[in-house]
C-alpha positions as CSV (number, residue, x, y, z in Angstrom):
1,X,6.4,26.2,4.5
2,X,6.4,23.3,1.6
3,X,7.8,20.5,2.3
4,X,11.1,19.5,0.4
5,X,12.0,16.2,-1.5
6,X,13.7,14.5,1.4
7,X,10.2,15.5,3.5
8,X,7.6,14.2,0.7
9,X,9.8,11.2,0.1
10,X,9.9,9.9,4.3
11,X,6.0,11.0,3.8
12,X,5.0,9.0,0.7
13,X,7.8,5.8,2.5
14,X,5.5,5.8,5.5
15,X,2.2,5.8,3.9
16,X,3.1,3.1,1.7
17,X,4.5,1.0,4.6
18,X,1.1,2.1,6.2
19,X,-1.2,-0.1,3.5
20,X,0.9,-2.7,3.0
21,X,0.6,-3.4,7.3
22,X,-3.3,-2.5,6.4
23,X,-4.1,-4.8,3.3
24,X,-2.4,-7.7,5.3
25,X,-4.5,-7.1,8.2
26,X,-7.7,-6.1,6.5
27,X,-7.7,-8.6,3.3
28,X,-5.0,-11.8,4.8
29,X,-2.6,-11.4,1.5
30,X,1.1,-11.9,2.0
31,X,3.2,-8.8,3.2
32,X,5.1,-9.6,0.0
33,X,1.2,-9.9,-2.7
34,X,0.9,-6.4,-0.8
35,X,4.3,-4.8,-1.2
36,X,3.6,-6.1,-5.2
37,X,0.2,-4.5,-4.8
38,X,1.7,-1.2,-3.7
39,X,4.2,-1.0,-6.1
40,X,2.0,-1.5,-9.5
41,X,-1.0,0.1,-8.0
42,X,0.4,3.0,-5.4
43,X,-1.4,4.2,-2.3
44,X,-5.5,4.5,-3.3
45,X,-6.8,2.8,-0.5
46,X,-10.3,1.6,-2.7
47,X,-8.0,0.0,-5.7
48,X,-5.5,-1.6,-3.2
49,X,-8.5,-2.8,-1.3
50,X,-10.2,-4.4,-4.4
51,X,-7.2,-6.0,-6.2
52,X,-6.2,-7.4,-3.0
53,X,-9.7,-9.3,-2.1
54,X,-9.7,-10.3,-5.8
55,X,-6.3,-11.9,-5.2
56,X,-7.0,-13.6,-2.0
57,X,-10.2,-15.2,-3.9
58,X,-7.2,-16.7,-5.9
């Protein structure tokens, strides 16, 4: 059965919650640099994971 909007969207919430705890943990940025990072970039772990080291560097 396919999952309906309320489904995808608790699915979608929870990975994005998901990288922002891992890009804090695996990179050291702010919760709030990886909420931001989340938001412009979405969930692709490899972008996240670049844009993030590139903004620790900062």
């Amino acid at each position: 059965m396919a999952e309906d909007k309320q489904e995808r969207d608790a699915r979608l919430k929870a990975e994005k919650e998901f990288r922002v705890r891992f890009l804090v943990k695996e990179t050291g940025i702010t919760e709030t640099q990886a909420r931001d990072l989340v938001d412009m970039i979405g969930i692709d772990a490899g972008s996240l994971l670049r844009e993030a080291r590139l903004l620790k560097k900062k």
